[in-house]
C-alpha positions as CSV (number, residue, x, y, z in Angstrom):
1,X,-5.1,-2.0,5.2
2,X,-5.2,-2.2,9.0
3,X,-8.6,-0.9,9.3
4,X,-9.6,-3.2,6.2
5,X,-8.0,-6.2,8.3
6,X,-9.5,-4.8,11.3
7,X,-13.1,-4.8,8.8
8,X,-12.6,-8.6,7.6
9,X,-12.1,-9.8,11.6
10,X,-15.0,-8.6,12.9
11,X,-17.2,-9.3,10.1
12,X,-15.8,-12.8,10.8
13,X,-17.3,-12.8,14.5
14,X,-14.1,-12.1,15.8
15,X,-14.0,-9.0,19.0
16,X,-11.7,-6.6,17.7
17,X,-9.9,-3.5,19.1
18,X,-7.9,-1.3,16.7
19,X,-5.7,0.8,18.7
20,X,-3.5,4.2,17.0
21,X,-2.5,7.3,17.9
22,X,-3.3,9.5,15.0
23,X,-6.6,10.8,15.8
24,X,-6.9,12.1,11.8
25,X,-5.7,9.3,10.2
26,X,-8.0,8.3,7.3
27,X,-9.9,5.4,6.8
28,X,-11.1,5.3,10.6
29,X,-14.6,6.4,10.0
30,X,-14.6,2.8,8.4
31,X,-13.9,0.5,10.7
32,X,-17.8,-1.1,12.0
33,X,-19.5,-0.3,14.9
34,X,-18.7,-3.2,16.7
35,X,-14.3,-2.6,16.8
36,X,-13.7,-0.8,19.7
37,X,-11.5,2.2,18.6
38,X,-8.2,3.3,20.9
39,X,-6.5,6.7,20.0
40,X,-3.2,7.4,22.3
41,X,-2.8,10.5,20.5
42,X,0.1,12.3,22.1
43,X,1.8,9.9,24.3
44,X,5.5,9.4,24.0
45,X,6.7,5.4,23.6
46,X,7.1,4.7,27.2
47,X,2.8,5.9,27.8
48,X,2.1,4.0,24.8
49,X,3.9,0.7,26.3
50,X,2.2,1.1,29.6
51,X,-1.4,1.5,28.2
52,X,-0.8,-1.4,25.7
53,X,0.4,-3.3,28.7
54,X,-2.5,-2.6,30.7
55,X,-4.9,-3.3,28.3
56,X,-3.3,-6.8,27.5
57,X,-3.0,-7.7,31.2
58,X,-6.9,-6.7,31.5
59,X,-8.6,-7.9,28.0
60,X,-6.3,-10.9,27.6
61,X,-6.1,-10.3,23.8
62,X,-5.6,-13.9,22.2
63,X,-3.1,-11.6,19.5
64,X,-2.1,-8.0,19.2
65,X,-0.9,-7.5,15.5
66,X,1.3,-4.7,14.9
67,X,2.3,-3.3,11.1
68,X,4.9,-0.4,11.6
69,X,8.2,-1.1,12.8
70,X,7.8,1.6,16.2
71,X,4.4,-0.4,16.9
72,X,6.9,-3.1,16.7
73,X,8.8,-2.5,19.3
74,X,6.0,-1.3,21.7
75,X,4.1,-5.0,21.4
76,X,7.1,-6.6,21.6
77,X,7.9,-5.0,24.6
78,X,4.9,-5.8,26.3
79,X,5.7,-9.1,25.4
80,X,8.5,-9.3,27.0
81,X,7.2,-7.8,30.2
82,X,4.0,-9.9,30.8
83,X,4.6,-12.8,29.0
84,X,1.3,-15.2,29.0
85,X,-0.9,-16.7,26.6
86,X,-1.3,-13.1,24.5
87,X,0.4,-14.1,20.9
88,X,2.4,-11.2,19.1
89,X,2.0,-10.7,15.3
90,X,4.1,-8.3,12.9
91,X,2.6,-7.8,9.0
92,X,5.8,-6.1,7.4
93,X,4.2,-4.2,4.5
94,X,7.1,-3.1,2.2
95,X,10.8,-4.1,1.0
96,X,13.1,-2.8,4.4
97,X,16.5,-3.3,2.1
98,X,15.3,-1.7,-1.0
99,X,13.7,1.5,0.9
100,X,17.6,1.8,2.4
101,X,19.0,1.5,-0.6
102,X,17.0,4.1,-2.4
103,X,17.4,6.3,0.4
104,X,21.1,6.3,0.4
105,X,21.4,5.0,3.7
106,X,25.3,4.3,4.2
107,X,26.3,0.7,4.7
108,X,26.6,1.4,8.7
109,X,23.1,2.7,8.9
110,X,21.7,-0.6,6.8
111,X,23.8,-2.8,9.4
112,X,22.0,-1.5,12.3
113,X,18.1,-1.2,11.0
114,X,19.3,-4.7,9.9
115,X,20.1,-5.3,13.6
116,X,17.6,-3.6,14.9
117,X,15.0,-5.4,12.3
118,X,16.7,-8.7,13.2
119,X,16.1,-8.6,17.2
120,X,12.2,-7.7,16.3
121,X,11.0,-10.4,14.2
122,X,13.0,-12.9,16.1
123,X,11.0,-12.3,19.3
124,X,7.6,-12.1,17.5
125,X,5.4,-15.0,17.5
126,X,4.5,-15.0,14.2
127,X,4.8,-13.0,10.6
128,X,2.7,-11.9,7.7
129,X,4.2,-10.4,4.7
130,X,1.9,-9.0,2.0
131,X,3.4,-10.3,-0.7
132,X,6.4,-12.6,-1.6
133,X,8.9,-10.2,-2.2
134,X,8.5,-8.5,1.1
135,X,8.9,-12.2,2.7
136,X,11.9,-12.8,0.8
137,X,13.5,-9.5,1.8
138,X,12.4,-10.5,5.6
139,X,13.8,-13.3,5.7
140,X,17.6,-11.8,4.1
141,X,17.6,-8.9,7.0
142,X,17.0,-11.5,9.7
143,X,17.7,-14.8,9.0
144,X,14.8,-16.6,9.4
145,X,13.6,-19.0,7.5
146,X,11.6,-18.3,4.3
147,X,8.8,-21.0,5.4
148,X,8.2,-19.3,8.9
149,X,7.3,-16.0,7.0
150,X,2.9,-16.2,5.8
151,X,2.1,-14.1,2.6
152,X,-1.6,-12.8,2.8
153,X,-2.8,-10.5,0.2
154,X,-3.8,-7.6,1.1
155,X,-7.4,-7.1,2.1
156,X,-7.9,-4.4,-0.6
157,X,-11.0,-4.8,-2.5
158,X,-14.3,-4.0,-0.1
159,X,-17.5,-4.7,-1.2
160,X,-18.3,-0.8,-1.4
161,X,-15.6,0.4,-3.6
162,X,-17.8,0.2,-6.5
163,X,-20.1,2.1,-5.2
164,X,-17.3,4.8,-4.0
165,X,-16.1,4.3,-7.4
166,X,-19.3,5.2,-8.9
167,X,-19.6,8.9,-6.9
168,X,-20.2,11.9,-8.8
169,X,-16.8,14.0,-9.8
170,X,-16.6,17.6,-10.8
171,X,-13.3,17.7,-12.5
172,X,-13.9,19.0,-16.3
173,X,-11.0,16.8,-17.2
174,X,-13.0,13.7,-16.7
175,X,-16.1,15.0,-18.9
176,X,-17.0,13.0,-21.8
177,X,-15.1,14.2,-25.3
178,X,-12.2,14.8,-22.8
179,X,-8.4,13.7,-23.9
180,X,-7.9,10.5,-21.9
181,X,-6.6,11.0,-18.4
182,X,-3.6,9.2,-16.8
183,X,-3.6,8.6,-13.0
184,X,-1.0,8.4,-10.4
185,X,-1.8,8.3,-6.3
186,X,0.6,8.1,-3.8
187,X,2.8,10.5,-1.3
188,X,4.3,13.1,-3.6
189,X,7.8,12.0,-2.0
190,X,10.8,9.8,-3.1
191,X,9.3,6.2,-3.3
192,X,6.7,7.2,-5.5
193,X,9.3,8.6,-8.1
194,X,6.7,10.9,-9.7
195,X,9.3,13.0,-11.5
196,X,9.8,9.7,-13.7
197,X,6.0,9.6,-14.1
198,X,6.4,12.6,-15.6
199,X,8.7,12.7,-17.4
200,X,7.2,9.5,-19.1
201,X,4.1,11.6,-19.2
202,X,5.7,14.4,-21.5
203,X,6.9,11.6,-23.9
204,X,3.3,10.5,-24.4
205,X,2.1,13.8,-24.6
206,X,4.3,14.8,-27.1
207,X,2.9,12.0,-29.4
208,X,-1.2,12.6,-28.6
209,X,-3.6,14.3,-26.5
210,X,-3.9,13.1,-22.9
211,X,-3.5,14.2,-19.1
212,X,-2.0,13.9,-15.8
213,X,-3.7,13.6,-12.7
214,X,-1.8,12.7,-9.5
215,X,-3.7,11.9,-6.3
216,X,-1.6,13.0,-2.9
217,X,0.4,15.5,-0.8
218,X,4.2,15.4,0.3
219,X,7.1,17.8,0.1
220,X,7.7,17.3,-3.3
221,X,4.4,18.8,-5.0
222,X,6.5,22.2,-6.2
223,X,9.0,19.9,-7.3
224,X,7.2,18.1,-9.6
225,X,5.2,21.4,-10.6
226,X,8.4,22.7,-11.9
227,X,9.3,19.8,-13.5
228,X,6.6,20.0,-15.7
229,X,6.3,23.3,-16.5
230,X,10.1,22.5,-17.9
231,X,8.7,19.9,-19.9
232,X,6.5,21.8,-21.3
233,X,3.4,20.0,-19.9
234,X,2.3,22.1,-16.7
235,X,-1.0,22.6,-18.1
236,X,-1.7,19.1,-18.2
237,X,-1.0,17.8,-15.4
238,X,-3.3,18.1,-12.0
239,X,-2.3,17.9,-8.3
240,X,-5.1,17.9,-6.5
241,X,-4.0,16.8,-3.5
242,X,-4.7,13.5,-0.9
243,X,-8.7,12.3,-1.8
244,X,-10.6,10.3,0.8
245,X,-12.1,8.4,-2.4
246,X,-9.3,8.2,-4.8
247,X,-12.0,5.0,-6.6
248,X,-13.6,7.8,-8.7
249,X,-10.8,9.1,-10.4
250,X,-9.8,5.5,-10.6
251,X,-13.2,4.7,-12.4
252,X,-12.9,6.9,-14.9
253,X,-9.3,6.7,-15.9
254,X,-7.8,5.9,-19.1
255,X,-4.5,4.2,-17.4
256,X,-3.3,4.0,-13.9
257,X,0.5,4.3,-14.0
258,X,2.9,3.2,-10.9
259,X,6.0,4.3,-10.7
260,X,7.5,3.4,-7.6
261,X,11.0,2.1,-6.5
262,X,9.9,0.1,-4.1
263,X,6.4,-1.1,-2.5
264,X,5.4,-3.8,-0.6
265,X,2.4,-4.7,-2.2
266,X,0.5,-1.4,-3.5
267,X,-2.6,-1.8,-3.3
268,X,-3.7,1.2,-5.2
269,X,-2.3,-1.1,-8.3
270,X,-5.0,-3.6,-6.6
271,X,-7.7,-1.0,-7.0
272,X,-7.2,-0.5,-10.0
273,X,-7.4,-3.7,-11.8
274,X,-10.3,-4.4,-9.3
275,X,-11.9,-1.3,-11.2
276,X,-11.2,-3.0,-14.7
277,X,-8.7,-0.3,-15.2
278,X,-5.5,-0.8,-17.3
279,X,-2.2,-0.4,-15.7
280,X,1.6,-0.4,-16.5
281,X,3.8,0.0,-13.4
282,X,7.8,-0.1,-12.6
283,X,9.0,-3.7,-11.8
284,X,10.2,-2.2,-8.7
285,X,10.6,-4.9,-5.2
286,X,8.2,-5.5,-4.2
287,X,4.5,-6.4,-5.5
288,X,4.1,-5.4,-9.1
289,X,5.1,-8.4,-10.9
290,X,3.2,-10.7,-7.9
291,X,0.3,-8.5,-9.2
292,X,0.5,-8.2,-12.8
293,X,1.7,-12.1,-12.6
294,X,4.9,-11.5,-14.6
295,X,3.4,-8.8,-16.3
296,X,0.1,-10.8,-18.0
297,X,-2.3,-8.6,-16.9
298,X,-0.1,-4.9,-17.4
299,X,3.2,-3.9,-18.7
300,X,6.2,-3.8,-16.2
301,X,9.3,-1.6,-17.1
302,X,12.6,-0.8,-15.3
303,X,12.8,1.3,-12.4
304,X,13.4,5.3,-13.3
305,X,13.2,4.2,-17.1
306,X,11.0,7.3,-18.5
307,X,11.4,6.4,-21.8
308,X,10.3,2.7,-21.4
309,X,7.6,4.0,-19.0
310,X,6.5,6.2,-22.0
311,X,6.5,3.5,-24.5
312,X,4.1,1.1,-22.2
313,X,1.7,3.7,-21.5
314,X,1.2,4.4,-25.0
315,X,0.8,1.0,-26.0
316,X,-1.7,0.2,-23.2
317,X,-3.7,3.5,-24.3
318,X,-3.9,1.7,-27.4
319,X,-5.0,-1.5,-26.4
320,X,-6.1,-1.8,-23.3
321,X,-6.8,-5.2,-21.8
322,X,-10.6,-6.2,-21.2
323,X,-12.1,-4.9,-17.8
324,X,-13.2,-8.7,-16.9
325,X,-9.8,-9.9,-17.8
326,X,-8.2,-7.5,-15.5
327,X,-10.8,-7.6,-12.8
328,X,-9.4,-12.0,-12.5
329,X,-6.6,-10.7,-11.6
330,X,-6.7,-9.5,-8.0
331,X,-9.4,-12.1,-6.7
332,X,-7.5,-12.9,-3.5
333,X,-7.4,-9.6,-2.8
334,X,-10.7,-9.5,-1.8
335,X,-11.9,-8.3,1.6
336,X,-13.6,-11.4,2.8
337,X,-10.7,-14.0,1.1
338,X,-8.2,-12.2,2.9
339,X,-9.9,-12.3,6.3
340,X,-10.3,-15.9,6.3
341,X,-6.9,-16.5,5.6
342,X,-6.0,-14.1,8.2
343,X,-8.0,-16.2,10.5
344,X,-6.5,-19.7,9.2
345,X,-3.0,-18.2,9.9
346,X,-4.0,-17.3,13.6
347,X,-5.7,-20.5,14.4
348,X,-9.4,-19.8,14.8
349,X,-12.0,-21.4,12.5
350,X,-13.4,-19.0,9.9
């Protein structure tokens, strides 16, 4: 989303430099010609401080926006070193609280991220949530005031994902006369909750032919391998790792199914009614009922509930909604929408 954001700027006129240091992230062979790429690959908090500092002091940046809590607290102290005109921008992207909770973290841990949280955002000079949840959860940590928080959709939808969407795929489970295929993406770790998924996905099995394919790496992939050769469905479900172009599985999926217990604003979801595809996902904080808009346009179901997960996938397999209706959706989700608002929330005339 930070390359997307990073798209929508320049595209807008604006001079744009895009600074990380993970030299293999994905997505960077996106941003345009004209964003002046910075990779600090290797360098320990204190380097990355002191070049951030330099190159503030030397471009005089009208904002720096920063989207991970450790990029944080490097702007921020810059900030606090140089002062000046430079503004300083944090885009929280998922639900702090909720990601304590479901990690167990014990109630003195989630009173000094809260602290910690709490002595960021009140020195920043301005904050973009992407979604309301994720304002409203900002604005408990801290105590700031839910009016000084912006929500900007994500910039999510690019003018070339049909065209990604539309790439050839050699998978024989997507051939025509196939059993439909259900879709999961995501890290194969806790948030994502893919052993509920599939559990869900052995329920529906059990009732008619389909699939499982779920798009990602983490830790957990022999977990979840396990899991369903227990169930009973190994042989129909497919890991087949992280994808570059996750659209063309999208495209040609029967169902995207999130199961998540907690997001910010999951913009895979996005994709997917962006795609026309159908959807059910967990009403987890936060995003999926902003999305779905109270569940209109996909079925939303209680966090970890396998068996409710089960019964909305089945329905929606049944009858799915129109791809036009689902498409309306996600219209502000748009590349070029969310840059301009981007731009209106930083002052400068689109």
């Amino acid at each position: 989303m930070m390359v997307n954001i990073a798209r929508g700027l320049a595209d807008a006129g604006q001079a744009v430099d895009f600074v990380t240091s993970a030299r293999e992230a994905p997505f960077l062979d996106q941003l345009p010609a004209s964003v002046r790429l910075h990779l600090l690959e290797g360098r320990t908090r204190a380097e990355r401080i002191r070049w951030l500092a330099d190159h503030v002091r030397r471009t005089r940046p009208r904002l720096v926006l920063s989207a991970k809590t450790r990029d944080d607290e490097v702007a921020l102290a810059v900030k606090r070193q140089l002062g000046g005109d430079t503004r300083y921008w944090l885009r929280p992207g998922s639900a702090m609280s909720e990601r304590w909770r479901a990690k167990g973290k014990h109630a003195l841990g989630r009173w000094w991220e809260a602290r910690r949280l709490r002595g960021l955002y009140r020195r920043a000079d301005g904050i973009i949530a992407v979604s309301h949840g994720v304002a409203e959860d900002v604005a408990a940590i801290t105590g700031l005031p839910l009016a000084a928080i912006r929500v900007i959709r994500n910039p999510t939808l690019t003018p070339e994902m049909e065209a990604l969407a539309a790439a050839p795929l050699d998978h024989p489970w997507f051939a025509p006369g196939e059993p439909p295929v259900i879709l999961g993406v995501g890290g194969l770790r806790t948030q994502k909750d893919f052993s509920t998924l599939i559990r869900a996905f052995a329920q529906v099995r059990a009732a008619r032919p389909c699939r499982l394919v779920i798009l990602g790496e983490g830790r957990q992939r022999a977990r979840l391998l396990d899991l369903a050769e227990t169930l009973g469905v190994g042989e129909d479900l497919a890991l087949p790792g992280f994808d570059p172009n996750p659209y063309r599985y999208l495209a040609r999926a029967a169902l995207f199914a999130l199961s998540s217990r907690w997001e910010g604003s999951p913009n895979v979801l996005t994709e997917a009614l962006g795609l026309g595809i159908p959807v059910v996902a967990t009403d987890c904080p936060s995003g999926p009922r902003e999305i779905l808009q109270n569940g209109a346009f996909g079925e939303l179901v209680a966090v970890g509930d396998a068996e409710a997960l089960a019964a909305a996938m089945r329905r929606t397999l049944e009858a799915p909604l129109p791809p036009e209706r689902l498409r309306e959706a996600v219209a502000d989700y748009r590349l070029a929408i969310s840059a301009r608002r981007y731009l209106a929330a930083f002052g400068t005339l689109y």
